[in-house]
C-alpha positions in Angstrom: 37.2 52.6 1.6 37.0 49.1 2.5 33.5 47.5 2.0 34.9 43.9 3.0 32.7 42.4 5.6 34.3 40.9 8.5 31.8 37.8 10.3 32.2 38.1 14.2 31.9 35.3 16.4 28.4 36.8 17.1 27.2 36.3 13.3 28.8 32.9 13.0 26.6 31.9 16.6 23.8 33.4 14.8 24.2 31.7 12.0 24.4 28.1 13.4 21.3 28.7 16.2 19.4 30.0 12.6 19.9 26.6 11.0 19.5 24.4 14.3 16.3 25.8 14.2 15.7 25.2 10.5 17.2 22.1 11.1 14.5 21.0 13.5 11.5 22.8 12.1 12.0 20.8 9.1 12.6 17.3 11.0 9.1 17.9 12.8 7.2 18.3 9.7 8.3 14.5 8.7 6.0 12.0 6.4 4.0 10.2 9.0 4.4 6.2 8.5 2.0 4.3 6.6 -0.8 2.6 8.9 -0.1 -1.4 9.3 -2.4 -3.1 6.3 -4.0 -6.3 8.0 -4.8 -9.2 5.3 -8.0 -10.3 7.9 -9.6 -6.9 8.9 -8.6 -4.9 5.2 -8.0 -7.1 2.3 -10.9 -10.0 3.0 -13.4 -7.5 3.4 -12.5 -6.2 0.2 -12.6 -10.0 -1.2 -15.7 -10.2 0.2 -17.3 -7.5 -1.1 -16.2 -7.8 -4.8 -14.9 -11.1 -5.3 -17.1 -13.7 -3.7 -20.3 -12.1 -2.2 -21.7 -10.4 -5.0 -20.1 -13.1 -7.7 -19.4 -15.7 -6.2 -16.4 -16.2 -9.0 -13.8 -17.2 -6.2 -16.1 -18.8 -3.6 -14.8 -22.1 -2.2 -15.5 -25.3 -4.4 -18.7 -24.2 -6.2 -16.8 -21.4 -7.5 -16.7 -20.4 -11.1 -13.0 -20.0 -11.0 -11.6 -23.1 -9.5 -8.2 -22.3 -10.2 -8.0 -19.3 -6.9 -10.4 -19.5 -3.8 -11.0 -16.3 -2.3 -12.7 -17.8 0.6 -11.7 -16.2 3.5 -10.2 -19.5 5.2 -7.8 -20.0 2.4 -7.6 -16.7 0.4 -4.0 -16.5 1.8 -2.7 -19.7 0.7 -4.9 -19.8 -2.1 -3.1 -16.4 -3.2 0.9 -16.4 -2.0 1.1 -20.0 -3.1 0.2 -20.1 -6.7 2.5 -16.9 -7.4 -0.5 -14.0 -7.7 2.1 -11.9 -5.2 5.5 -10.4 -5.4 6.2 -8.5 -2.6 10.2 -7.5 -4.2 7.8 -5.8 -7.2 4.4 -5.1 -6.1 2.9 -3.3 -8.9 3.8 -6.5 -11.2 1.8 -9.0 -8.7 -1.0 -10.4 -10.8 -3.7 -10.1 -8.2 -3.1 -6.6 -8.1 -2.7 -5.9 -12.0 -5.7 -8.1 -12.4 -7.4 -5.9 -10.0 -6.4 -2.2 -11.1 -6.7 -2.8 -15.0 -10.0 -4.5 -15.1 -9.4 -7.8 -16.0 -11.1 -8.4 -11.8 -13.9 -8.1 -11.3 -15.8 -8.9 -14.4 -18.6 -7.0 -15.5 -21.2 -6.1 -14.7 -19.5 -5.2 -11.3 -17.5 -1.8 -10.8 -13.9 -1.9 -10.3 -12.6 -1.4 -7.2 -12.4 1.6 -5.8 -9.0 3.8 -5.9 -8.9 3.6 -2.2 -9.2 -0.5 -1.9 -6.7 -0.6 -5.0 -4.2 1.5 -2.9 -4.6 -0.4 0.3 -4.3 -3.8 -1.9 -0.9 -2.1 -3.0 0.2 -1.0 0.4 -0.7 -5.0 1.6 1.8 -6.2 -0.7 4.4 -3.4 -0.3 4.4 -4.5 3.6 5.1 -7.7 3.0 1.7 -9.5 1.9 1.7 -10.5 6.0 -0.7 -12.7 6.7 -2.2 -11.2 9.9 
């Protein structure tokens, strides 16, 4: 007795329509894209909040820290052009270590939250536009 099997032309046809199918299930469960991060309508309100409102540390001439103005008409500048970001490794840009290890913002106000850190991050992985 012969228990070879033998594939048909009918099993081979079943085969390849079983993994077009697999094929395109798994191609419509995809990672969506991450949202576009805007510097004026998600990172200054984030400056706002914890770097200049509520301490004033980064806050235009009369700021404590003269050094990097957080001011929303030169936070840009004041942050690509002294070196705080590196878009070809963002997870070693100062602004954001400074931000996710506690060093900003000083006590006594909280840390940012997880979900501002990750959208700083994001920023700065997209290119640290200015838009």
């Amino acid at each position: 007795m012969n228990n070879k099997k033998k594939f048909t032309k009918s099993h081979i046809i079943s085969a390849l329509v079983l993994l077009s199918i697999t094929a395109e299930i798994s191609c419509t469960h995809s990672i969506s894209p991450q949202p576009i991060v805007s510097f004026s309508k998600d990172i200054i309100p984030i400056l706002n909040a914890g770097c200049l409102l509520n301490s004033g540390c980064h806050l235009g001439a009369n700021s404590l820290n003269h050094e990097i103005d957080l001011d929303s008409a030169v936070a840009y500048t004041s942050l690509t052009s002294k070196g705080y970001i590196t878009t070809k490794n963002p997870t070693a840009s100062i602004f954001y270590v400074e931000l996710t290890t506690g060093v900003m913002p000083k006590p006594p106000l909280a840390a940012l939250p997880a979900g501002e850190q990750k959208l700083i991050l994001l920023w700065i992985e997209q290119g640290a536009k200015d838009n």
